[in-house]
C-alpha positions in Angstrom: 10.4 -0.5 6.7 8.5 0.9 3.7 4.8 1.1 4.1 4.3 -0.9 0.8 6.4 -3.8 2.6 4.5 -3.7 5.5 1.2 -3.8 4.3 2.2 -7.1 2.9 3.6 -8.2 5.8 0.1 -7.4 7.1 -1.6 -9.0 4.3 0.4 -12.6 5.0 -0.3 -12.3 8.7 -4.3 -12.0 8.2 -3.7 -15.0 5.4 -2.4 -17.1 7.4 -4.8 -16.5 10.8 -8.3 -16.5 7.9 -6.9 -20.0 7.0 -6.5 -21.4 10.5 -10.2 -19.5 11.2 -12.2 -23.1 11.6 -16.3 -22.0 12.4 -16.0 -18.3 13.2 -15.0 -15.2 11.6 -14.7 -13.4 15.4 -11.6 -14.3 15.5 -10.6 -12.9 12.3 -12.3 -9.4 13.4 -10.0 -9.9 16.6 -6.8 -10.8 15.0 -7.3 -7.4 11.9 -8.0 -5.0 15.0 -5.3 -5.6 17.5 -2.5 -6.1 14.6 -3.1 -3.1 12.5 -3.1 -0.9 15.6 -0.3 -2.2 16.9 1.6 -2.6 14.0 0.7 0.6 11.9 1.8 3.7 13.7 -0.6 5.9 11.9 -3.6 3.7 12.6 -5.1 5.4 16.1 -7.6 3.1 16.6 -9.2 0.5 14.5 -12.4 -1.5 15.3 -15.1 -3.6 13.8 -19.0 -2.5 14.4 -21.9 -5.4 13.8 -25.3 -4.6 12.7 -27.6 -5.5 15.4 -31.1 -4.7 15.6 -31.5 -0.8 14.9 -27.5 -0.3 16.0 -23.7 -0.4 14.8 -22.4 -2.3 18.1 -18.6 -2.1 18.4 -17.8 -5.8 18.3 -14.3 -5.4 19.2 -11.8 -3.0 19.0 -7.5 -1.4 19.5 -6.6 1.9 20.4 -8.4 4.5 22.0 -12.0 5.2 20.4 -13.2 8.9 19.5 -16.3 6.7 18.5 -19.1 5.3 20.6 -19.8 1.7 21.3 -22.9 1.6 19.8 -24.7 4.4 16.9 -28.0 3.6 15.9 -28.7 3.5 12.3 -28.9 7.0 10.2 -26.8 8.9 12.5 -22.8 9.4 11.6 -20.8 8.0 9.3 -21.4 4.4 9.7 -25.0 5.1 8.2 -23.6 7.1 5.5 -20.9 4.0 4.8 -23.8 1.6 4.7 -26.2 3.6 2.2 -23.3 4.5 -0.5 -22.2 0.8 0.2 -18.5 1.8 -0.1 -15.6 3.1 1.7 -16.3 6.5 3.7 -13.3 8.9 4.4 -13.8 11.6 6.7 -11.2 14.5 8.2 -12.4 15.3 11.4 -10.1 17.7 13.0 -6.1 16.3 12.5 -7.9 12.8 12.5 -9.2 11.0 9.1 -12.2 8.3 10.3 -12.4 5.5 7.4 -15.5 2.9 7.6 -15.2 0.0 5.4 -18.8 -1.9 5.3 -19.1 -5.3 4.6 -21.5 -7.6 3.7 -22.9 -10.8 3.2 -25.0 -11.1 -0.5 -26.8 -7.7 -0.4 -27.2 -7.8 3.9 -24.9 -5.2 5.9 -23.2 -7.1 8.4 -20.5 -4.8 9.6 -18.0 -2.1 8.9 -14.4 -2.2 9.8 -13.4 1.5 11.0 -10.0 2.9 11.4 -8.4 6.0 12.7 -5.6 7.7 11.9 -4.0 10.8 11.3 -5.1 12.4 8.3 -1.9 13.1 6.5 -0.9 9.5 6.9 -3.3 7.7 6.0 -3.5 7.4 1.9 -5.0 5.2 -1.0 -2.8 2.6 -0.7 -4.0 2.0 3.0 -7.4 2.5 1.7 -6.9 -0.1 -0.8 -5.5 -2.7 1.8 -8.9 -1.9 4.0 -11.1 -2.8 1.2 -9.0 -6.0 0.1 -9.9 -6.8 4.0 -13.5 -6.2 4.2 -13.5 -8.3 0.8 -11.8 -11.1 3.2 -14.4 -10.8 5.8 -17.1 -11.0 3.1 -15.6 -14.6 1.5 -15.1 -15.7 5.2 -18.9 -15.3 6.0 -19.4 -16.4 2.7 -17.4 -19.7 3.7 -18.8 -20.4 7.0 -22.1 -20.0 6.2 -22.5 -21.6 2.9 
């Protein structure tokens, strides 16, 4: 299958789970992790970190992790991804690490990290990455008014 096609694919599967999401957007973080990873060869390891206190806390997470569970603010990419409030793409060795923050108004909530091998990972998965941190934001923006 074309990676285009699948991406879509993707796309109607997290849909259809944010509709059914009634009260909590944990579940959505659950359901993006566990189904890129294990449908997206290329994708290593994806995960979702929560601002809490003075920390990124991995909230949840598929794949094995090159990342630790919990990076306190100003150290590592995840700070860098929070203070240019965009998309951060790092090579690091064979591997490309790509933090996606999110928010809710102007307050960080979380960032949505994938890895990957670097050659296989390109714009248009960037692209689909940002549509779903843009999901997660409406979602918050749903559920809490």
């Amino acid at each position: 299958m074309r990676k285009a096609d699948l991406l879509d694919e993707l796309r109607a599967e997290v849909g259809v789970v944010s509709d059914k999401t009634n009260g909590s957007v944990h579940d959505l973080y659950r359901f993006v992790t566990h189904t890129l990873q294990k449908k997206m060869d290329a994708y290593q390891y994806t995960g979702i970190y929560l601002v809490s206190g003075w920390y990124f806390r991995r909230f949840c997470e598929s794949g094995t992790s090159p990342l630790p569970p919990a990076v306190r603010f100003g150290k590592g990419l995840h700070s860098l991804a929070a203070v240019r409030g965009g998309i951060v793409r790092e090579q690091v060795g064979e591997e490309v690490h790509v933090l996606v923050p999110f928010y809710r108004n102007h307050h960080l909530i979380g960032e949505l990290v994938v890895v990957g091998e670097a050659e296989m990972i390109d714009e248009e998965d960037i692209a689909f990455f940002a549509e779903l941190a843009s999901l997660f934001e409406s979602k918050m923006q749903k559920l809490n008014g």
